[in-house]
N, C-alpha and C positions, 0 to 999 in steps of 0.2 A: 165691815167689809174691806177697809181700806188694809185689816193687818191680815186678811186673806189673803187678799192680792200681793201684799209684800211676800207673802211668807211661801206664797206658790211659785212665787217667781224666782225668788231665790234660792230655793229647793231644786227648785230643775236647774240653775246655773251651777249651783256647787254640786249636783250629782257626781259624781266621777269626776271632780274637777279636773285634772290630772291628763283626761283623753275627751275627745282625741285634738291633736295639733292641724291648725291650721296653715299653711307655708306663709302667709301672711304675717301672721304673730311672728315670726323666728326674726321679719326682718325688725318688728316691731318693737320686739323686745331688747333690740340691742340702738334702736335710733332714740327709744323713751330714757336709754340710761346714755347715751350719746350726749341728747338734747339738755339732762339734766348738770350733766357733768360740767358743758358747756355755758351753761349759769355760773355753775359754783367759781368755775374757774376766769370768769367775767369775757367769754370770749363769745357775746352775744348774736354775732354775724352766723356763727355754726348754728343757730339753733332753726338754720332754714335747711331742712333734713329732707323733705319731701316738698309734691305740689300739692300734695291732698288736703292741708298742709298736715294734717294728724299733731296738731299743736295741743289736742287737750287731752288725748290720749300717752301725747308724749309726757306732761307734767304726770299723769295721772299713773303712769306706769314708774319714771323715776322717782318719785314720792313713794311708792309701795314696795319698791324696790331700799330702798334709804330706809322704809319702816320696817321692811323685813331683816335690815341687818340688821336695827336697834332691839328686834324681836333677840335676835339672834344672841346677843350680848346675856340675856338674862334665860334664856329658856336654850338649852344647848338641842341642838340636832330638831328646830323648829321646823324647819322643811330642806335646808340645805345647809351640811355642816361643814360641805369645804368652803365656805362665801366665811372673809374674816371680817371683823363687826368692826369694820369702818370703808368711810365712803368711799374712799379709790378705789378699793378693793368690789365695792358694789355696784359702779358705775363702770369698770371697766370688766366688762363679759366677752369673753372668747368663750367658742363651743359650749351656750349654757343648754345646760342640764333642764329637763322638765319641769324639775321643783322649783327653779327661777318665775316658773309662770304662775303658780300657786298665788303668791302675793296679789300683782297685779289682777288677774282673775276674782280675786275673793274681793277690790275696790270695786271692778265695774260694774260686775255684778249688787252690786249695795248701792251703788250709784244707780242703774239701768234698773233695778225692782222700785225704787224711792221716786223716780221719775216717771215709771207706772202709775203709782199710786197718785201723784199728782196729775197725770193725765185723766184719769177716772173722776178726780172729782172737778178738774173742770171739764171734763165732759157732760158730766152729771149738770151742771149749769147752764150748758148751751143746747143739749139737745135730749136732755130730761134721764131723770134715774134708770131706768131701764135699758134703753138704748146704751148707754154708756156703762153699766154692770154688765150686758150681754156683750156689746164690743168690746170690753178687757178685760172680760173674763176668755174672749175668744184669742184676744192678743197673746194674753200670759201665757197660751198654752198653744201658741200656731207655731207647727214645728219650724217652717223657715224661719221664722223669728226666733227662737227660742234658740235655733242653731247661732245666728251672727250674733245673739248677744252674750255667750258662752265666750266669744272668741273676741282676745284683746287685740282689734280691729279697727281701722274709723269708725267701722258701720252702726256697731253698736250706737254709741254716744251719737253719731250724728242723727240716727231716728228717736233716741231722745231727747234732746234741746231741742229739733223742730218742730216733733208737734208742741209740748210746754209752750213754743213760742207761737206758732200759728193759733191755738185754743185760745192761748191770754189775750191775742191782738183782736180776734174776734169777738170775745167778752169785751174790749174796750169801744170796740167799733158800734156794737149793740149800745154801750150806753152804761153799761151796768157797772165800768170799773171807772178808777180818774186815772190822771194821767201817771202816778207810778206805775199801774199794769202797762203800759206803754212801756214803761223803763225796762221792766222786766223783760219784756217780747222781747223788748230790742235785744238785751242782753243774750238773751235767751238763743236768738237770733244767731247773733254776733259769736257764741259757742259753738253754734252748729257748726257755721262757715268755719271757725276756724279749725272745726275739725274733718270737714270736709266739704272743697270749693261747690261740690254739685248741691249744697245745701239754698245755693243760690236758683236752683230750677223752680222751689217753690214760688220764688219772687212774681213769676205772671200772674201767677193764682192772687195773689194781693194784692195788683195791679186791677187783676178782671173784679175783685171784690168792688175795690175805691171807686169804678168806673160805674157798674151796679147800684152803690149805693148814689153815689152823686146823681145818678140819671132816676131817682125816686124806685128804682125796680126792684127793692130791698125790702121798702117800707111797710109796716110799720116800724116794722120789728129791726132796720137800720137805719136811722134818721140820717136826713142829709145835712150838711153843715157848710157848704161853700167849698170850692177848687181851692180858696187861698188857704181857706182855713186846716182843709185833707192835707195839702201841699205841706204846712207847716208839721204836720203831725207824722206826715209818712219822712218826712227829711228829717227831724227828731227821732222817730225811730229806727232810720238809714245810720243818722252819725253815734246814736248810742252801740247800736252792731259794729259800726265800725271802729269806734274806740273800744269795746270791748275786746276785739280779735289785736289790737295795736298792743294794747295789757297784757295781755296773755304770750304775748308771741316778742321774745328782745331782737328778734332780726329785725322788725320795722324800727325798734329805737334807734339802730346806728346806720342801718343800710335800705332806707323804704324804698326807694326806688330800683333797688337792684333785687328786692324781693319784688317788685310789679313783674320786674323784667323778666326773673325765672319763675315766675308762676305762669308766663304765660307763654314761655319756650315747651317749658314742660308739660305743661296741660296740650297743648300742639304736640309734643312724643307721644304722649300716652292717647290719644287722639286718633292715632295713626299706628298703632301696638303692632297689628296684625296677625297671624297666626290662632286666627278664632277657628271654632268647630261649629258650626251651621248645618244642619239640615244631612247631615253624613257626606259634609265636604270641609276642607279648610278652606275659610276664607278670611281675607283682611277686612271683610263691610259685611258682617250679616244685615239683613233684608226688613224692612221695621215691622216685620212681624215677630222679630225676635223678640221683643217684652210679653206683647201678647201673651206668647206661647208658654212662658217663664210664668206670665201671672195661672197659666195653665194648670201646668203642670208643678209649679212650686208650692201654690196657695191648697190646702187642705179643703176637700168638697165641701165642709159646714162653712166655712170662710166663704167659699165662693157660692152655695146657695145664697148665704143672708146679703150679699154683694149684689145678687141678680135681683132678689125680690127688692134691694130699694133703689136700684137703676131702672127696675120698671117702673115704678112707683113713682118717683122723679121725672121721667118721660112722658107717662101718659098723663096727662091734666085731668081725667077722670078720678085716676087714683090719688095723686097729690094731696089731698084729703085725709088720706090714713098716713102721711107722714108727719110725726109730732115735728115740731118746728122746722117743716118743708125747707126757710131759708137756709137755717142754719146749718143743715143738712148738706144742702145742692151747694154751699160755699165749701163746706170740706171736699166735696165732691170734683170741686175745680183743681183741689189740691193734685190727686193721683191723675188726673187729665193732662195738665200742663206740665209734669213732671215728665209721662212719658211721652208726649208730645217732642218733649226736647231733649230727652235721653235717645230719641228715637234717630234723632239728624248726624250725632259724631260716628263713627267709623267704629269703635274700641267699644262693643257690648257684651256685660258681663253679668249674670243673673243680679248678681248681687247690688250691684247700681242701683236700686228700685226697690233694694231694703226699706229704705228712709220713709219712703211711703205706705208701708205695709200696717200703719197705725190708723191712718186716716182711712186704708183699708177694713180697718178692723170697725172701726165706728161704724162707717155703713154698712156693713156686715150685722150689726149690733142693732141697728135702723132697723134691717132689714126684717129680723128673726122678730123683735119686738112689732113690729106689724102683725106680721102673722098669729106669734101667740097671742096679742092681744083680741084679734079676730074669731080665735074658737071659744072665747069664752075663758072665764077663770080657771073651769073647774080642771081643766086636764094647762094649766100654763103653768104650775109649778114643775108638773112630770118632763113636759114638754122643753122645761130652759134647764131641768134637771139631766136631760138626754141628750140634748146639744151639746152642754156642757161637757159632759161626761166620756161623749165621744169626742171629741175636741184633743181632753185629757187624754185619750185612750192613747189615739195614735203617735202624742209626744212622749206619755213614760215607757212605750211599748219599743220604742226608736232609740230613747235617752241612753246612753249621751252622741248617741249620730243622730241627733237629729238632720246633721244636712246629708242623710242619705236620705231623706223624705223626696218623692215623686209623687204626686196623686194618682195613689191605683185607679179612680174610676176611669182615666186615659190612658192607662198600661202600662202605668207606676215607672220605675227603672227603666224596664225591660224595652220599653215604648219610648223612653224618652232619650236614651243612648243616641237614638238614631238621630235622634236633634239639638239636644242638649249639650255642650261641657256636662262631664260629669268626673268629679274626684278634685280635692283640692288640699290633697293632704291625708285625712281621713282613711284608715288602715295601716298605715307605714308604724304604727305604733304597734300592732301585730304580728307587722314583718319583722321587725325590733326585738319583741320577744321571741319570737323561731329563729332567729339569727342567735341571740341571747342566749338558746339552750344549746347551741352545736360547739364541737368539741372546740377549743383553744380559741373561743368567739372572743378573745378579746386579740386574735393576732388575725382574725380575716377582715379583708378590706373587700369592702362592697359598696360598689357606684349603682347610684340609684337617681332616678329623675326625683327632682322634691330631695335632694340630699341633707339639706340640714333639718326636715321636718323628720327624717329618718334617724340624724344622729345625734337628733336631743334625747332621743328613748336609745338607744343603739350602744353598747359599751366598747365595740371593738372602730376599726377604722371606716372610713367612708371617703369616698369622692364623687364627685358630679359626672352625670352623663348630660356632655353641653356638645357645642361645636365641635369644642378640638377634642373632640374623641379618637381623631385619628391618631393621636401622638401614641406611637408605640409602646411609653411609659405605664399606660393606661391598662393597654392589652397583655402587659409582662407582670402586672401585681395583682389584677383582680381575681378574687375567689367566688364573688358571687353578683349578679349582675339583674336589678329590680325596676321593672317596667310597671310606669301606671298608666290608670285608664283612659286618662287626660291626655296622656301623653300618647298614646297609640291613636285617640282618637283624630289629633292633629298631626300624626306624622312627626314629629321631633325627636332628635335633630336630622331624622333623612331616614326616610323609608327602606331604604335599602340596608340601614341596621339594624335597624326595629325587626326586618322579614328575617335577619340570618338569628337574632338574637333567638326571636319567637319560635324557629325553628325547631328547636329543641321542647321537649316535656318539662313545664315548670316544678320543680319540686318543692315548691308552699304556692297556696294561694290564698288571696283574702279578698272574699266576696259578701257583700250588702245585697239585699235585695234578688239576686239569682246574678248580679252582677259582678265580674271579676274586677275587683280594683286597684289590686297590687297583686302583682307577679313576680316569683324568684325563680333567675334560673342559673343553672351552674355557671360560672365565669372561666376565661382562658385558664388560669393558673387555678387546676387543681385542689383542693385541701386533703391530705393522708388520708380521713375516714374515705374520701371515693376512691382514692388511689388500691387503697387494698381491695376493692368490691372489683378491680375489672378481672377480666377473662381470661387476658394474655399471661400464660404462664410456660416456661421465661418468658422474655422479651425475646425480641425479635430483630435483630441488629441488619440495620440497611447501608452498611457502608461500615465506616469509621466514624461518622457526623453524627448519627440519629439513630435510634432505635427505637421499636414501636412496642409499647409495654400495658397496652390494652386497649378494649374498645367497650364503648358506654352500653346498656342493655338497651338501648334503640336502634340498635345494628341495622337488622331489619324489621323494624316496624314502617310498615309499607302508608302511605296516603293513597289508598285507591283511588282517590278521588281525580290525582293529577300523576299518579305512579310516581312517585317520588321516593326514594328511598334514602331515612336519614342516612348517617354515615358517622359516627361518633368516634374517632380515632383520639389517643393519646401517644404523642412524642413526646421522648426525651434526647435532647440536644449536647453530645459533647462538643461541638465545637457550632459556628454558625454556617449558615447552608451560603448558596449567592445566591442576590437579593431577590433574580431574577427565576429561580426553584419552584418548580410547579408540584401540586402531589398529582398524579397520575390515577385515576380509577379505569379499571376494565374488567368488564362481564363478562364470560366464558362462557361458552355451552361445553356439555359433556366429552366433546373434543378438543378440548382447550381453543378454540378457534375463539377468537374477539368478536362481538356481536354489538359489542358499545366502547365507546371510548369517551373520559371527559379528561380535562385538564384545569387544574383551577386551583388559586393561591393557596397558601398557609390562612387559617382565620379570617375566610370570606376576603382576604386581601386587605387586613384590617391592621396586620402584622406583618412587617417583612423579615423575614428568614434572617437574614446577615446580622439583624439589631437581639436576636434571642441568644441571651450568656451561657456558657455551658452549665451544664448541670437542672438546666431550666425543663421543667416538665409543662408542655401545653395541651389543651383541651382543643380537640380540632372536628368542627363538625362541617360535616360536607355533604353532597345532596349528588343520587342518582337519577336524573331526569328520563326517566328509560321511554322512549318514542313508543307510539301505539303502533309502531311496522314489527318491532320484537313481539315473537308469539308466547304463549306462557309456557313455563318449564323446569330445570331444574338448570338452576347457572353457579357460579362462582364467582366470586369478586377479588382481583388480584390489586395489589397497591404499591407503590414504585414511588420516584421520583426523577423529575425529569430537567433537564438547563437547554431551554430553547424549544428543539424541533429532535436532542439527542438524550439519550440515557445516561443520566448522572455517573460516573465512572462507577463510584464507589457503588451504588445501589444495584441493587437486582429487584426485577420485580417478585414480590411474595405471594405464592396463591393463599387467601386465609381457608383456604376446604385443606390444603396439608397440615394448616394447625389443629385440623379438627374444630373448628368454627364452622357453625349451623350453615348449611348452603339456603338459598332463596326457593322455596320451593311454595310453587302454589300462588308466590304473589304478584303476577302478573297480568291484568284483569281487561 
């Protein structure tokens, strides 16, 4: 059983190892070969890289990183053949390439199946064979889980050293181990935290145990032993944790105190993050329904039946009875209680926070389902843990390798949980990478994208971030293409009022999970050839000396009946720069050329000023006719100008486009 479990577990990690990237890993990848770098070179103060502190992921990624260049030395084009086969060269990564993650990926995964396996059989000791074949058999295949451990993460590693360590301490506390298994837990322990501090939320739950057992309300099955003598045992198991995380980690050799100090500046930033998505709002403090709702809609409905049936079963003292080791049961049970009890209090909530727990989840779940099948009788309990199972599997190789686009349909999957949830954390931009990948000269377009470095590990041409300083002109005079995600729209970043002009426009890729849109491309200011040849305007159209107008996008007029809005897709080209202060001028015509609308409004939603664009520069300019519901419907014209103040730019005249023979507005005025 136990080389099942390995072998399933590791099968769904390495499926497509390759996709999809988490924005996470990108930073991970380069702080794991940081950290290791910072060993070798003895400069042990650097190796305090984060608060999380991700100390065992960092060893474990620069180690796999180091074995992949030794790989490299003997087997040429192993997965990455511009990495040369020695350490400098493998420790220090600029812009690494996807096949950097290969290595580490293929350790955690052999790490995270092996520590399955070892979760199962002491499971199988504390709360009997069955229970604990049905909870990891449900584990190895629960797609939230099966997503973070794919991904070189804290999260993975931190959910398994904790439970290994909560299962061992429990076996000791019963009676059944001596005091090495103690050693272990601690250790055990002492991995977790250091790989990530919230591994310490478990610590009430072992508190509420020792408390439990002392007061005889355990017993039989936890003998009580004395305050001094618990005392001595939990403080033995405290300072092995904590020399273990001292081991592993060379910032406490040289500077402990100053590592107290920024773990706990830091844990206070990230604390206070804000810019969360709640309920179809941004907020800084979602509402402590937010695990809740996460265990909702994240946990797969066989996960969260066998969860109900032994939470009832736990509660009511009637049923108690059909729980095989009741205590040992309601003790793991305190585990995911106190967890989100206190994930529940900080400000900064984020599905994934509540990984760590999703094992002890799985036990009762495995509780749960073995109650029941044991209740119908034998004869249909093979069919019945064979159909659990089975669907369990379904819905992770049906998903693989997104598993984290998994929503629980029976609450309205995606579509349902958009309205409440973050959704997107990377996942698709590897798609956008390849349709970026196929267009023409894709190795000379530059495309800003939110999640920019998850896009240009897969990405061959250029890339920049869409952050703050979006405003700098720079930004708006190079880009070719311009990729919004769903995360990102869902929270408004960086300011609403980009996001609406960007969106404005018809995406031309999209990549959608679930009915879900999760990355969006849409044309950027600066043009590429293949669109340049597709527009309308032939010749150009020269407004002066400065500017001439050499076509318009085929969303001229496509109308928003909704709010009558009329896009407006203009392209200029600039021989000299306009002043700064250059408005483009729209006006609607009726049949007697009389104006019936007038707007006035910047170059590039006002994103670009005129004076900073070089000659020769062609820009992509889209503009919006907000037509009032007093205009009746009809057949109008749209004229285009430019204008300096309250006067008519010298140089321009204004252009009717019905004399170019561009389609007039007919019919769309509702």
């Amino acid at each position: 059983m136990s080389t099942a479990i390995f072998s399933i577990s590791l099968g769904l990690r390495l499926n497509e190892i390759e996709i999809p990237l988490n924005i996470d890993e990108v930073k991970w990848i380069e702080r794991g070969a940081f950290f290791l770098n910072s060993i070798i070179n003895l400069e042990f103060a650097k190796t305090y890289i984060s608060h999380h502190p991700g100390v065992t992921n960092s060893w474990s990624i620069g180690i796999s990183l180091l074995g992949s260049c030794w790989l490299e030395r003997f087997f040429a084009d192993w997965h990455h053949p511009e990495l040369l086969a020695h350490i400098s060269s493998c420790l220090n990564i600029d812009e690494p390439e996807i096949g950097i993650y290969i290595a580490p990926r293929l350790l955690q995964a052999f790490v995270t199946s092996t520590c399955l396996v070892g979760m199962h059989v002491l499971a199988r000791q504390l709360i009997g064979p069955l229970p604990a074949l049905i909870g990891t058999g449900l584990l190895v295949t629960e797609p939230f889980f099966v997503a973070y451990q794919r991904y070189i993460s804290t999260d993975a590693l931190q959910a398994s050293f904790s439970i290994l360590a909560l299962l061992m301490l429990l076996l000791y506390l019963r009676g059944d181990r001596t005091r090495r298994a103690l050693l272990i837990s601690g250790t055990f322990a002492g991995l977790a935290v250091a790989t990530k501090i919230t591994a310490l939320f478990a610590l009430p739950a072992v508190i509420h145990w020792l408390i439990l057992i002392e007061q005889g309300k355990l017993e039989p099955r936890f003998p009580t032993i004395g305050w001094q003598q618990r005392c001595r045992e939990l403080s033995f198991w405290g300072a092995t944790g904590l020399v273990t995380v001292i081991a592993i980690w060379p910032a406490t050799w040289v500077r402990p105190l100053s590592v107290i100090k920024n773990l706990l500046t830091d844990l206070l930033d990230e604390a206070d993050r804000g810019s969360l998505f709640f309920f179809g709002h941004t907020t800084d403090a979602p509402n402590p329904l937010f695990y809740p709702l996460v265990l909702i809609y994240r946990l797969s409905p066989v996960l969260q039946i066998g969860i109900l049936i032994c939470l009832i079963c736990l509660i009511f003292v009637p049923l108690r009875k059909k729980v095989p080791n009741f205590v040992e049961v309601y003790a793991i049970a305190l585990v995911p209680f106190w967890v989100l009890v206190l994930m529940s209090i900080p400000d900064s909530k984020i599905d994934r926070y509540i990984h760590f727990v999703t094992p002890e989840l799985a036990l009762l779940a495995g509780t749960g389902w073995s109650i029941l099948v044991q209740s119908i009788g034998q004869t249909f309990q093979s069919a019945i843990l064979g159909t659990i199972l089975a669907v369990q599997l379904a819905f992770t190789t049906y998903l693989s390798p997104y598993n984290i686009t998994f929503f629980n349909p029976v609450f309205g999957g995606a579509r349902t949980a958009q309205n409440i949830l973050t959704i997107g954390q990377g996942e698709g931009l590897e798609k956008v990478a390849g349709w970026l990948n196929n267009q023409p000269d894709s190795k000379e377009i530059l495309v800003a994208s939110w999640y920019r470095d998850a896009l240009a590990t897969y990405f061959r041409g250029r890339t920049s971030e869409i952050n703050r300083f979006y405003l700098e002109d720079a930004f708006w005079l190079n880009v070719n293409y311009i990729v919004l995600y769903q995360n990102q729209l869902q929270r408004q970043l960086p300011d609403p009022d980009l996001l609406a002009y960007i969106s404005s426009q018809k995406p031309v890729y999209t990549v959608r999970f679930d009915g879900i849109n999760y990355a969006l491309v849409y044309p950027g200011p600066v043009p590429t050839s293949d669109r340049l040849e597709s527009l309308a305007v032939r010749p150009a159209v020269s407004l002066g000396t400065q500017v001439e107008l050499i076509g318009y996008g085929p969303s001229l007029f496509e109308v928003d009946k909704s709010n009558n809005r009329i896009p407006v897709t203009l392209y200029w080209r600039f021989a000299s720069p306009l002043p700064a202060n250059a408005l483009i001028r729209l006006e609607l015509r009726d049949r007697s050329g009389e104006v019936v609308y007038r707007m006035d409004s910047p170059l590039v939603g006002g994103y670009l000023s005129p004076e900073r664009v070089m000659p020769g520069t062609t820009i992509q300019d889209i503009q919006h006719l907000d037509i009032p519901d007093s205009i009746p419907s009809g057949h109008y014209y749209l004229s285009i100008g430019w204008i300096d103040g309250d006067r008519l730019l010298k140089f321009s005249n204004m252009v009717s486009l019905n004399r170019l023979e561009i389609v007039k507005i007919e019919g769309a005025l509702k």
